[in-house]
N, C-alpha and C positions, 0 to 999 in steps of 0.2 A: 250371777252364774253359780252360783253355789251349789246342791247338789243336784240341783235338776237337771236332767238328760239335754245337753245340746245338739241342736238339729244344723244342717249343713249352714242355712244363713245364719247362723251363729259363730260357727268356728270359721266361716268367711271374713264376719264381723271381728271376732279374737285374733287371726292372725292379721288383721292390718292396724293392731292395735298395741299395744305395749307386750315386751316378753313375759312381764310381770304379771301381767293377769292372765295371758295365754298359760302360766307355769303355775297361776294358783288353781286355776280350772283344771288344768291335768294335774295337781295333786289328789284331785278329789274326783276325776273321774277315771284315772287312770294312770297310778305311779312308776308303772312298770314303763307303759310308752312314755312315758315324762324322761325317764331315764335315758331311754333308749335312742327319744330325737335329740336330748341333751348333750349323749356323747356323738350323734351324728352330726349335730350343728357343732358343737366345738373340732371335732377331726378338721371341717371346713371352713372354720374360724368364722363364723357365722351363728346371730342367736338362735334362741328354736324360732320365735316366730318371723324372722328370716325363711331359715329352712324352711317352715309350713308354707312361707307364702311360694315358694320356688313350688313346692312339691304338688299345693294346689294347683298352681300354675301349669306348669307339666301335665298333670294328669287333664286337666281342663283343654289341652292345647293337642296333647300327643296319643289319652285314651281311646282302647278301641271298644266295638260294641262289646267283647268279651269283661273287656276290662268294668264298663261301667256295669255291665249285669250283675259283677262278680262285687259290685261295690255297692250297689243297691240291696240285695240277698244279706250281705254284711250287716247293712244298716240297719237291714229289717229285721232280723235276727237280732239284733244287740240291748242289752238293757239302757245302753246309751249310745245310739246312733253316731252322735258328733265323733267318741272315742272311736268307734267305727269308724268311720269316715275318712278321718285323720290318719292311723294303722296303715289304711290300705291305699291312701295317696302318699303316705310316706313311705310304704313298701315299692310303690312304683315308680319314686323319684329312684331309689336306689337300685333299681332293676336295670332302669332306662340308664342310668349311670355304668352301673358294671358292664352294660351289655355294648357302651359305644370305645 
């Protein structure tokens, strides 16, 4: 996974797999979200790929069609779709969160 762009079956593939390689992937595709699901998965005492897998989960389960438009546009846009992908299902675990 090094620095090639991950596509959705890939960071599906990454999060049901060790934190360790989910956190060298987002070294290198994306330091800042490395960070940022870092400190959201420790607040919940939970690894990131923990957290990723909740967050896919969620967005898989509870997205609306607005939601998924707004995540497709994202992907398509992005130099690397998977960091995409990941961002805005992890923006919407934490949406779905604050808002219950």
């Amino acid at each position: 996974m090094s620095g090639a762009p991950v596509h959705l079956g890939d960071l599906l593939a990454l999060s049901r797999q060790s934190s360790a390689e989910l956190s060298a992937w987002l070294n290198t595709a994306d330091a800042d979200l490395k960070a940022r699901l870092e400190a959201e998965a420790q607040t919940r005492r939970e690894s990131v790929a923990e957290f990723v897998r909740i967050a896919v989960a969620d967005f898989l389960a509870l997205a609306d069609e607005e939601a998924w438009a707004s995540l497709l546009s994202s992907m398509r846009d992005a130099a690397d779709p998977g960091a995409a992908c990941l961002a805005r299902m992890a923006a919407f675990r934490l949406t779905m969160e604050r808002s219950t």
